[in-house]
C-alpha positions in Angstrom: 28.2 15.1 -33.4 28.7 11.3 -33.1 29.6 12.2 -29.4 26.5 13.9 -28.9 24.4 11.1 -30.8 26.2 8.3 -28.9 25.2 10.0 -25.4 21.7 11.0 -26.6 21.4 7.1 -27.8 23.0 6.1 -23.8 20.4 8.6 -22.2 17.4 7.0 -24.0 18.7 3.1 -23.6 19.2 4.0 -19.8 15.6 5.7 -19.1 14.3 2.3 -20.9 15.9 0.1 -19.1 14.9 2.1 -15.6 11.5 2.4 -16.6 11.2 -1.3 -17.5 12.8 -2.2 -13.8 10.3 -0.5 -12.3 7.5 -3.2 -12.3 8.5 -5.0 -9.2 8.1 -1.8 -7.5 4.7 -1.2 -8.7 3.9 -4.9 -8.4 4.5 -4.7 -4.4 2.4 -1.5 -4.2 -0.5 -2.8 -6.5 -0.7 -5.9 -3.9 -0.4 -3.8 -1.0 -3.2 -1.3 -2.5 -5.6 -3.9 -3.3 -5.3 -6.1 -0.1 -5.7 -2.7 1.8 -8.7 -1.3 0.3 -10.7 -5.0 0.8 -9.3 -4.7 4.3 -7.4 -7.9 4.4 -4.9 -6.8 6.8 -3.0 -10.1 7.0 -1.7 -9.4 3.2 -1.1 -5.7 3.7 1.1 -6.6 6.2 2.9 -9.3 4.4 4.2 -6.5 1.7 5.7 -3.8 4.5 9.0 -3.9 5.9 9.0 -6.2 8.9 11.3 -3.4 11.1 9.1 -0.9 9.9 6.0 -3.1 11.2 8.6 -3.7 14.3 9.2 -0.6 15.3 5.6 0.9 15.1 4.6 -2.2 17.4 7.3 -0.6 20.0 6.0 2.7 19.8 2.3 2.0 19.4 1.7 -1.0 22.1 2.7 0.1 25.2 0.3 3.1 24.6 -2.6 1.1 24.2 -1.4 -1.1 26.6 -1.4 1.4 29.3 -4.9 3.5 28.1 -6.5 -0.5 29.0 -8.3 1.1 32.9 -8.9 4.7 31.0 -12.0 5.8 32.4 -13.5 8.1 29.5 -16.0 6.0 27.3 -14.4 7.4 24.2 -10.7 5.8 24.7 -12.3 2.6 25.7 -13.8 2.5 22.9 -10.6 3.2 20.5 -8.7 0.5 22.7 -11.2 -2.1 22.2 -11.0 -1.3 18.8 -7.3 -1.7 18.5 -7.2 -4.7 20.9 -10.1 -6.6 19.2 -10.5 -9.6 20.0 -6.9 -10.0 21.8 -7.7 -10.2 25.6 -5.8 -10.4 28.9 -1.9 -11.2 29.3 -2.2 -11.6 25.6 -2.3 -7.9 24.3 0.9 -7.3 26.0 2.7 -9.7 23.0 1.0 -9.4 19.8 2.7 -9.4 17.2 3.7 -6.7 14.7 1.2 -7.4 12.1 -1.4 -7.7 15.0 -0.7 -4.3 15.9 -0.9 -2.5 12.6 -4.2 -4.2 12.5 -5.3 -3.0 15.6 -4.1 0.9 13.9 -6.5 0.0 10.9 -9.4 -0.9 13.0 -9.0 2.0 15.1 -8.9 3.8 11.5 -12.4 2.1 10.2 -14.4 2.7 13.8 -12.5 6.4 13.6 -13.9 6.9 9.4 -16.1 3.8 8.6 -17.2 5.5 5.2 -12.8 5.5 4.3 -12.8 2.2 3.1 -16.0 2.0 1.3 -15.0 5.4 -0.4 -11.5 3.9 -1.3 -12.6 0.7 -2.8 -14.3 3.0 -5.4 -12.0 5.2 -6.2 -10.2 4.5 -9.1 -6.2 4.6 -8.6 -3.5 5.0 -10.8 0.4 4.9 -10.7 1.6 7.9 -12.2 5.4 7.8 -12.1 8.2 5.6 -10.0 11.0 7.4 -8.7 14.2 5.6 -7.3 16.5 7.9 -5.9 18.8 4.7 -5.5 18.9 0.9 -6.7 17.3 0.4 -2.6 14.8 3.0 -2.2 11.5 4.0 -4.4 8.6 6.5 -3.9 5.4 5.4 -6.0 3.4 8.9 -6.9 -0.2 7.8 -7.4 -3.0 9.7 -8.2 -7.0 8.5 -6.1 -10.1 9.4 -8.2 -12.9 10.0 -6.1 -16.0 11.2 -7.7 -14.6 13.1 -10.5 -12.0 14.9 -8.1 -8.2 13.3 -7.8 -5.7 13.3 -5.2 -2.0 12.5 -5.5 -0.4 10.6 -3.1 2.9 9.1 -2.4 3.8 5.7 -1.2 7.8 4.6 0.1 9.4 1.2 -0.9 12.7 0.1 0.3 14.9 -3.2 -1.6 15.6 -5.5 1.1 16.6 -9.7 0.9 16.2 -9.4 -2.8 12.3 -8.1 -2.6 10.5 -4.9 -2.5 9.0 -3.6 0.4 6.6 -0.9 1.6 7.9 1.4 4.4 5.1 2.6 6.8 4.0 6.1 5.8 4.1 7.9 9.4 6.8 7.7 12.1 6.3 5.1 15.1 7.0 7.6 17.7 4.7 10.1 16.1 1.8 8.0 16.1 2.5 6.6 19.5 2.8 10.4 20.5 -0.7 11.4 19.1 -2.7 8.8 20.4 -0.9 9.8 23.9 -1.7 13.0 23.4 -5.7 12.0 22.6 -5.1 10.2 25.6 -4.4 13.0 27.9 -7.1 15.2 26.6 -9.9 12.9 27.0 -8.8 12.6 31.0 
């Protein structure tokens, strides 16, 4: 009986103390939420993993890059959008934060009502998972007009810090915006 108090008594000490390490995890994604629904790129950027930011900027860049002479109205349109206000020689280095700006923008011209409808939904952090002391999934729930949504976000511990992992693969997204490419030829 002692036994089965004593591991009872370890169980409960050890879901407190995981539960209470948790808020550097939710922290990171309540910065990275809020930056992202006012549309301030620039912070959203500074809370995801720089390789993760690296290799979507290797994937993604040399697509736009080489959709620049496309002759349908439609991609010229998303490529300016991406590109900006980045011209000539110049779009060829941007930087990795520049590029998953460039994504976003694309996003907003793509679903300008997204961000508008985001910023007024009302989001809450239902439960942290860590699988391991380096690795976290945030599950949040969106409430939009009465009707919720769960979603879920990836961290990763790197340099002492918490970090959000970008949600889709590189190559994937480099692949469907080929692939939108092609179809609008």
């Amino acid at each position: 009986m002692k036994q089965a108090l004593a591991l009872i008594l370890a169980l409960a000490f050890t879901s407190v103390s995981f539960a209470a390490n948790t808020q550097p995890i939710e922290d990171t994604f309540q910065r990275y939420w809020s930056a992202f629904v006012k549309k301030d790129f620039a912070k959203v950027t500074a809370e995801i993993l720089p390789s993760d930011l690296e290799d979507l900027k290797k994937a993604v860049l040399p697509v736009f890059v080489g959709a620049q002479g496309h002759k349908v109205k439609e991609v010229q349109e998303i490529v300016a959008a991406f590109f900006g206000r980045t011209v000539g020689k110049a779009r060829e280095t941007m930087s990795a934060q520049e590029v998953f700006t460039g994504l976003n923008r694309v996003l907003m011209v793509g679903n300008p009502q997204l961000f508008d409808m985001l910023s007024a939904a009302k989001t809450t952090i239902v439960f942290v998972r860590t699988p391991d002391a380096d690795n976290a999934e945030i599950h949040f729930q969106i409430v939009l007009q009465g009707e919720g949504d769960m979603e879920i976000e990836s961290l990763t511990k790197k340099d002492g810090r918490w970090w959000m992992r970008v949600k889709e693969d590189p190559r994937e997204t480099a692949e469907g915006f080929k692939q939108m490419f092609a179809q609008t030829s």
